[in-house]
N, C-alpha and C positions, 0 to 999 in steps of 0.2 A: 520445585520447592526452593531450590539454592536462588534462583531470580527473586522469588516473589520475597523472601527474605532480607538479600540485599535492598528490595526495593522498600520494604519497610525497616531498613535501613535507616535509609536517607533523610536528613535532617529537613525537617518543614524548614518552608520560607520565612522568614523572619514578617511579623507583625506590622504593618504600617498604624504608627502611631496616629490616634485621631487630634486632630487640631493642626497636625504640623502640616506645613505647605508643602504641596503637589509639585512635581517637575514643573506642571503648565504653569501654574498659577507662580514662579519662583523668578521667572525674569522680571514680568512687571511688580513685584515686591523690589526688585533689586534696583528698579529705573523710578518706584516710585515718589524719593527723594527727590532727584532732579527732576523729576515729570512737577512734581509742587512747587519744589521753587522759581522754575521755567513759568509755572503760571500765575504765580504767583508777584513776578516782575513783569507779565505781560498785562492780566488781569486788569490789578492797581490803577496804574496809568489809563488805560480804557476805558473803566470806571469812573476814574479823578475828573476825565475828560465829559463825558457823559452827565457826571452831576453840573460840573462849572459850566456848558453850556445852558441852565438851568438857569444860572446865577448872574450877578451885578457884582463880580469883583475883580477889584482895583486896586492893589494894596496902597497906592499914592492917594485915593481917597477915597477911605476906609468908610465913611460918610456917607455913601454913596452904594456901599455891598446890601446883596441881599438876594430875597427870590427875585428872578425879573421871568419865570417860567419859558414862553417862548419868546418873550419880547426882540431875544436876540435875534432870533432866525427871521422875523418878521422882517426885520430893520435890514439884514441880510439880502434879504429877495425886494426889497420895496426901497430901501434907502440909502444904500450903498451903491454907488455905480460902480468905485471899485473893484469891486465884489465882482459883478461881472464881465470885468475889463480884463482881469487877472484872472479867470476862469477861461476866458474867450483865448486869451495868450495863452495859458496853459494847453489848451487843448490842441492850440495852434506847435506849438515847441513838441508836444505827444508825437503827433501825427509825423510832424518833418523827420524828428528823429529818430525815430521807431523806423520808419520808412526806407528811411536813408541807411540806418544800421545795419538793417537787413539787405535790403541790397547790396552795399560791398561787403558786408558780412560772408553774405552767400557768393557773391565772385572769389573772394578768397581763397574759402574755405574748397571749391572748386579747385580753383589756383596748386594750393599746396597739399589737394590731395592723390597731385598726380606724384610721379615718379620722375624727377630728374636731380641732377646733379646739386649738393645744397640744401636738399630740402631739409636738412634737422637746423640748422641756421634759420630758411626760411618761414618756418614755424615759431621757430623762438621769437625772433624778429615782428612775426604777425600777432604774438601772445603779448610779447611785452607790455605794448601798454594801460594792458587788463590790470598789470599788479601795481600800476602806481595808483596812489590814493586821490581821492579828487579834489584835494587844496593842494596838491601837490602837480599834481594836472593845470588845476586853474592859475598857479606860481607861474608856472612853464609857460603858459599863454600870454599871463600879463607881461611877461619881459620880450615874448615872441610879438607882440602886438604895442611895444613902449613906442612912442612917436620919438625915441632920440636915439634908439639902439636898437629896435625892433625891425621887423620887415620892411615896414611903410618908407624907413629911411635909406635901406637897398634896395628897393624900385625907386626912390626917386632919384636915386646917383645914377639908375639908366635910364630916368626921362618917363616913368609913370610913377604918377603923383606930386603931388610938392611933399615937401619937409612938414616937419610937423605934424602932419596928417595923424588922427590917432581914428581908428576906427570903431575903437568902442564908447568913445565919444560921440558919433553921428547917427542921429537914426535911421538914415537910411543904409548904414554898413552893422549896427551894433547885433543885428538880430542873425545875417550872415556869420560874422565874425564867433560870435558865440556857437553856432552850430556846426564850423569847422573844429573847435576845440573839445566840443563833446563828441564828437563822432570820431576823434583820436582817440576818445579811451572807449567809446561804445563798441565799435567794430571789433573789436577781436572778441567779445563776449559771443555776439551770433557765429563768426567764424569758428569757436572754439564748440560750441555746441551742435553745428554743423556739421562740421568737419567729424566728431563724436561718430555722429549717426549715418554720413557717409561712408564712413568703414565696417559697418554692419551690411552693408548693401552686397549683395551677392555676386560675382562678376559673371556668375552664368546668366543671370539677366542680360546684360548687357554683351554677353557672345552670341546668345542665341538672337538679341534684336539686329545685333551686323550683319547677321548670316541671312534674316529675313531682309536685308536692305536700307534697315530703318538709322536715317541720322542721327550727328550727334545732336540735331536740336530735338528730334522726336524721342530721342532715348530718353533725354535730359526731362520731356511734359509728361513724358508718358510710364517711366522710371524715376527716377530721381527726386524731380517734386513729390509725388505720392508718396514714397520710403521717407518724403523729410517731412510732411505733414506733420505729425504730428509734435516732433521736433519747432518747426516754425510757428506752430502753435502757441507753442511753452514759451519760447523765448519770446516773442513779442509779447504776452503778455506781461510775463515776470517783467522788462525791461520798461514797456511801457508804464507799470507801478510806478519803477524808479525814477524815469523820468516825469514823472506827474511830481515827486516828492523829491524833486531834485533840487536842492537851497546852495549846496558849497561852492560847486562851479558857477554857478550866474552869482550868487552874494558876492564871492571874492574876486570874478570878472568885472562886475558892471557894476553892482548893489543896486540891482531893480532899474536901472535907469539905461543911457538918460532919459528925465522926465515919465519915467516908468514906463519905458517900455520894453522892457525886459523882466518885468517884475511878474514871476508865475504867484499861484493863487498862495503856497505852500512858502513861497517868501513872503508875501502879505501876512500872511499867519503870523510869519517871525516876528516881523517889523509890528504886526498890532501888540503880541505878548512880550516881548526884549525889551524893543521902545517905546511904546504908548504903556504899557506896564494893563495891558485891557485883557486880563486873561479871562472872564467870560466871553466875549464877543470871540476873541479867539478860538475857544473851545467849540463854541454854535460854528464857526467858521471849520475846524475841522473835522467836526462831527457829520459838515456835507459835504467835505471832501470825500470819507470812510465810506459814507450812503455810496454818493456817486463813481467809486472806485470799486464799491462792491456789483452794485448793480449792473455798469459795464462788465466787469470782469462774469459774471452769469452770466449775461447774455453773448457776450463775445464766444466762453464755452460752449454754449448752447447751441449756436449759430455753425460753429465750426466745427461741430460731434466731436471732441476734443476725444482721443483716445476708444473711439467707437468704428474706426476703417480698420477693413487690413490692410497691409502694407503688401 
């Protein structure tokens, strides 16, 4: 009797108010400010971009705006050889340097994920040049590559090169030259995400393959690459994006030349909306960039089960 008393006791549970928000439902009420305004600045633009390939405007003449519907895109694939010239180079700069990221990316990140003397040095050192900005990257290059104080003029005080020499001047050195100075700041990006997912890797794997015999190059195809799939996955493509919409470092290296040929499609953009002042044709021009960025990017995933192995 004395239990069943106490137990009618006990104060009921307090009432959940109707209307008021739910535990679940309480975060995203809480992000959903900045979730709207995030889209809100993304949206816009996308939109702006979307309608003005639509259009015929010029603000310099105003005369001349209006619907032009697909005219642009037509002119784009039929009348521009630029267009294809700058796409064809873009794709070409993708590849090299995506390529090349990755590979001493992945040596590196190899490198300093061993154990020896230095390595918290060694790591800083291999990070660094991720945190410089990329006008501040391409600054560094242009005085690294000045034909009066640059490199070109200490190899030729020991007899390679003459004087003068400027390399982003020539076509046959400017497209080299440019892809040494992006691969000082691309490289530590794969090393660093690398090197991430290397440390997750188990080293009983790798006791148990010594004990069976197996080398370090079989450890390396048959370990290693597998655990980093999915890893090398992510980073090429995210990197490959950037380098596809990569404008500051070649603008303030070269400015598209010379004679354009260093001009990817994502600078032509610039140079049609900045100085031609043609932001419809602009718009249709980046509207088939987005297409084409999208479209790889699926199938790229699709192609590589992006997140569908185990490790």
């Amino acid at each position: 009797m004395a239990q069943a008393a106490a137990v009618a006791k006990q104060p009921a549970p307090p009432r959940r108010r109707r209307g008021s928000a739910t535990p679940r439902k309480l975060p995203y009420l809480l992000i959903a400010p900045a979730g709207l305004l995030m889209l809100g600045f993304i949206a816009y633009p996308v939109i702006s971009v979307f309608y003005y390939s639509l259009q015929n405007y010029n603000p310099t003449k105003p005369w001349r705006n209006g619907y032009a519907g697909f005219d642009n895109f037509v002119h784009a694939f039929t009348d521009d050889p630029q267009f294809w010239d700058t796409l064809t180079f873009s794709a070409k700069w993708v590849f090299v340097e995506v390529g090349l990221q990755l590979l001493f990316g992945l040596a590196l990140a190899l490198i300093v994920n061993q154990t020896f003397v230095g390595r918290a040095v060694g790591r800083a050192l291999v990070f660094s040049p991720w945190a410089v900005s990329g006008v501040l990257t391409s600054a560094i290059w242009v005085l690294l590559y000045n034909s009066q104080t640059g490199v070109t003029r200490y190899l030729a005080d020991v007899g390679i090169g003459q004087y003068g020499t400027s390399w982003l001047s020539d076509t046959s050195t400017v497209f080299p030259a440019a892809v040494v100075a992006d691969l000082w700041r691309g490289v530590p990006f794969f090393a660093i995400l690398i090197l991430a997912d290397l440390q997750s890797v188990s080293k009983d794997l790798y006791e148990a393959a010594e004990v069976d015999g197996a080398s370090r190059f079989r450890q390396f195809l048959h370990i290693t690459l597998p655990h980093l799939k999915d890893a090398i996955v992510l980073s090429t493509l995210l990197r490959a994006v950037w380098e596809f919409n990569n404008v500051d470092l070649l603008y303030t290296l070269t400015g598209g030349g010379p004679a354009g040929e260093t001009t990817t499609l994502p600078l032509y953009i610039a140079n049609t909306s900045v100085d031609a002042h043609n932001f419809g044709y602009a718009s249709a021009l980046t509207t088939v960039a987005f297409v084409i960025l999208l479209f790889c990017s699926i199938v790229y995933l699709r192609l590589s089960k992006f997140g569908g192995g185990d490790k």
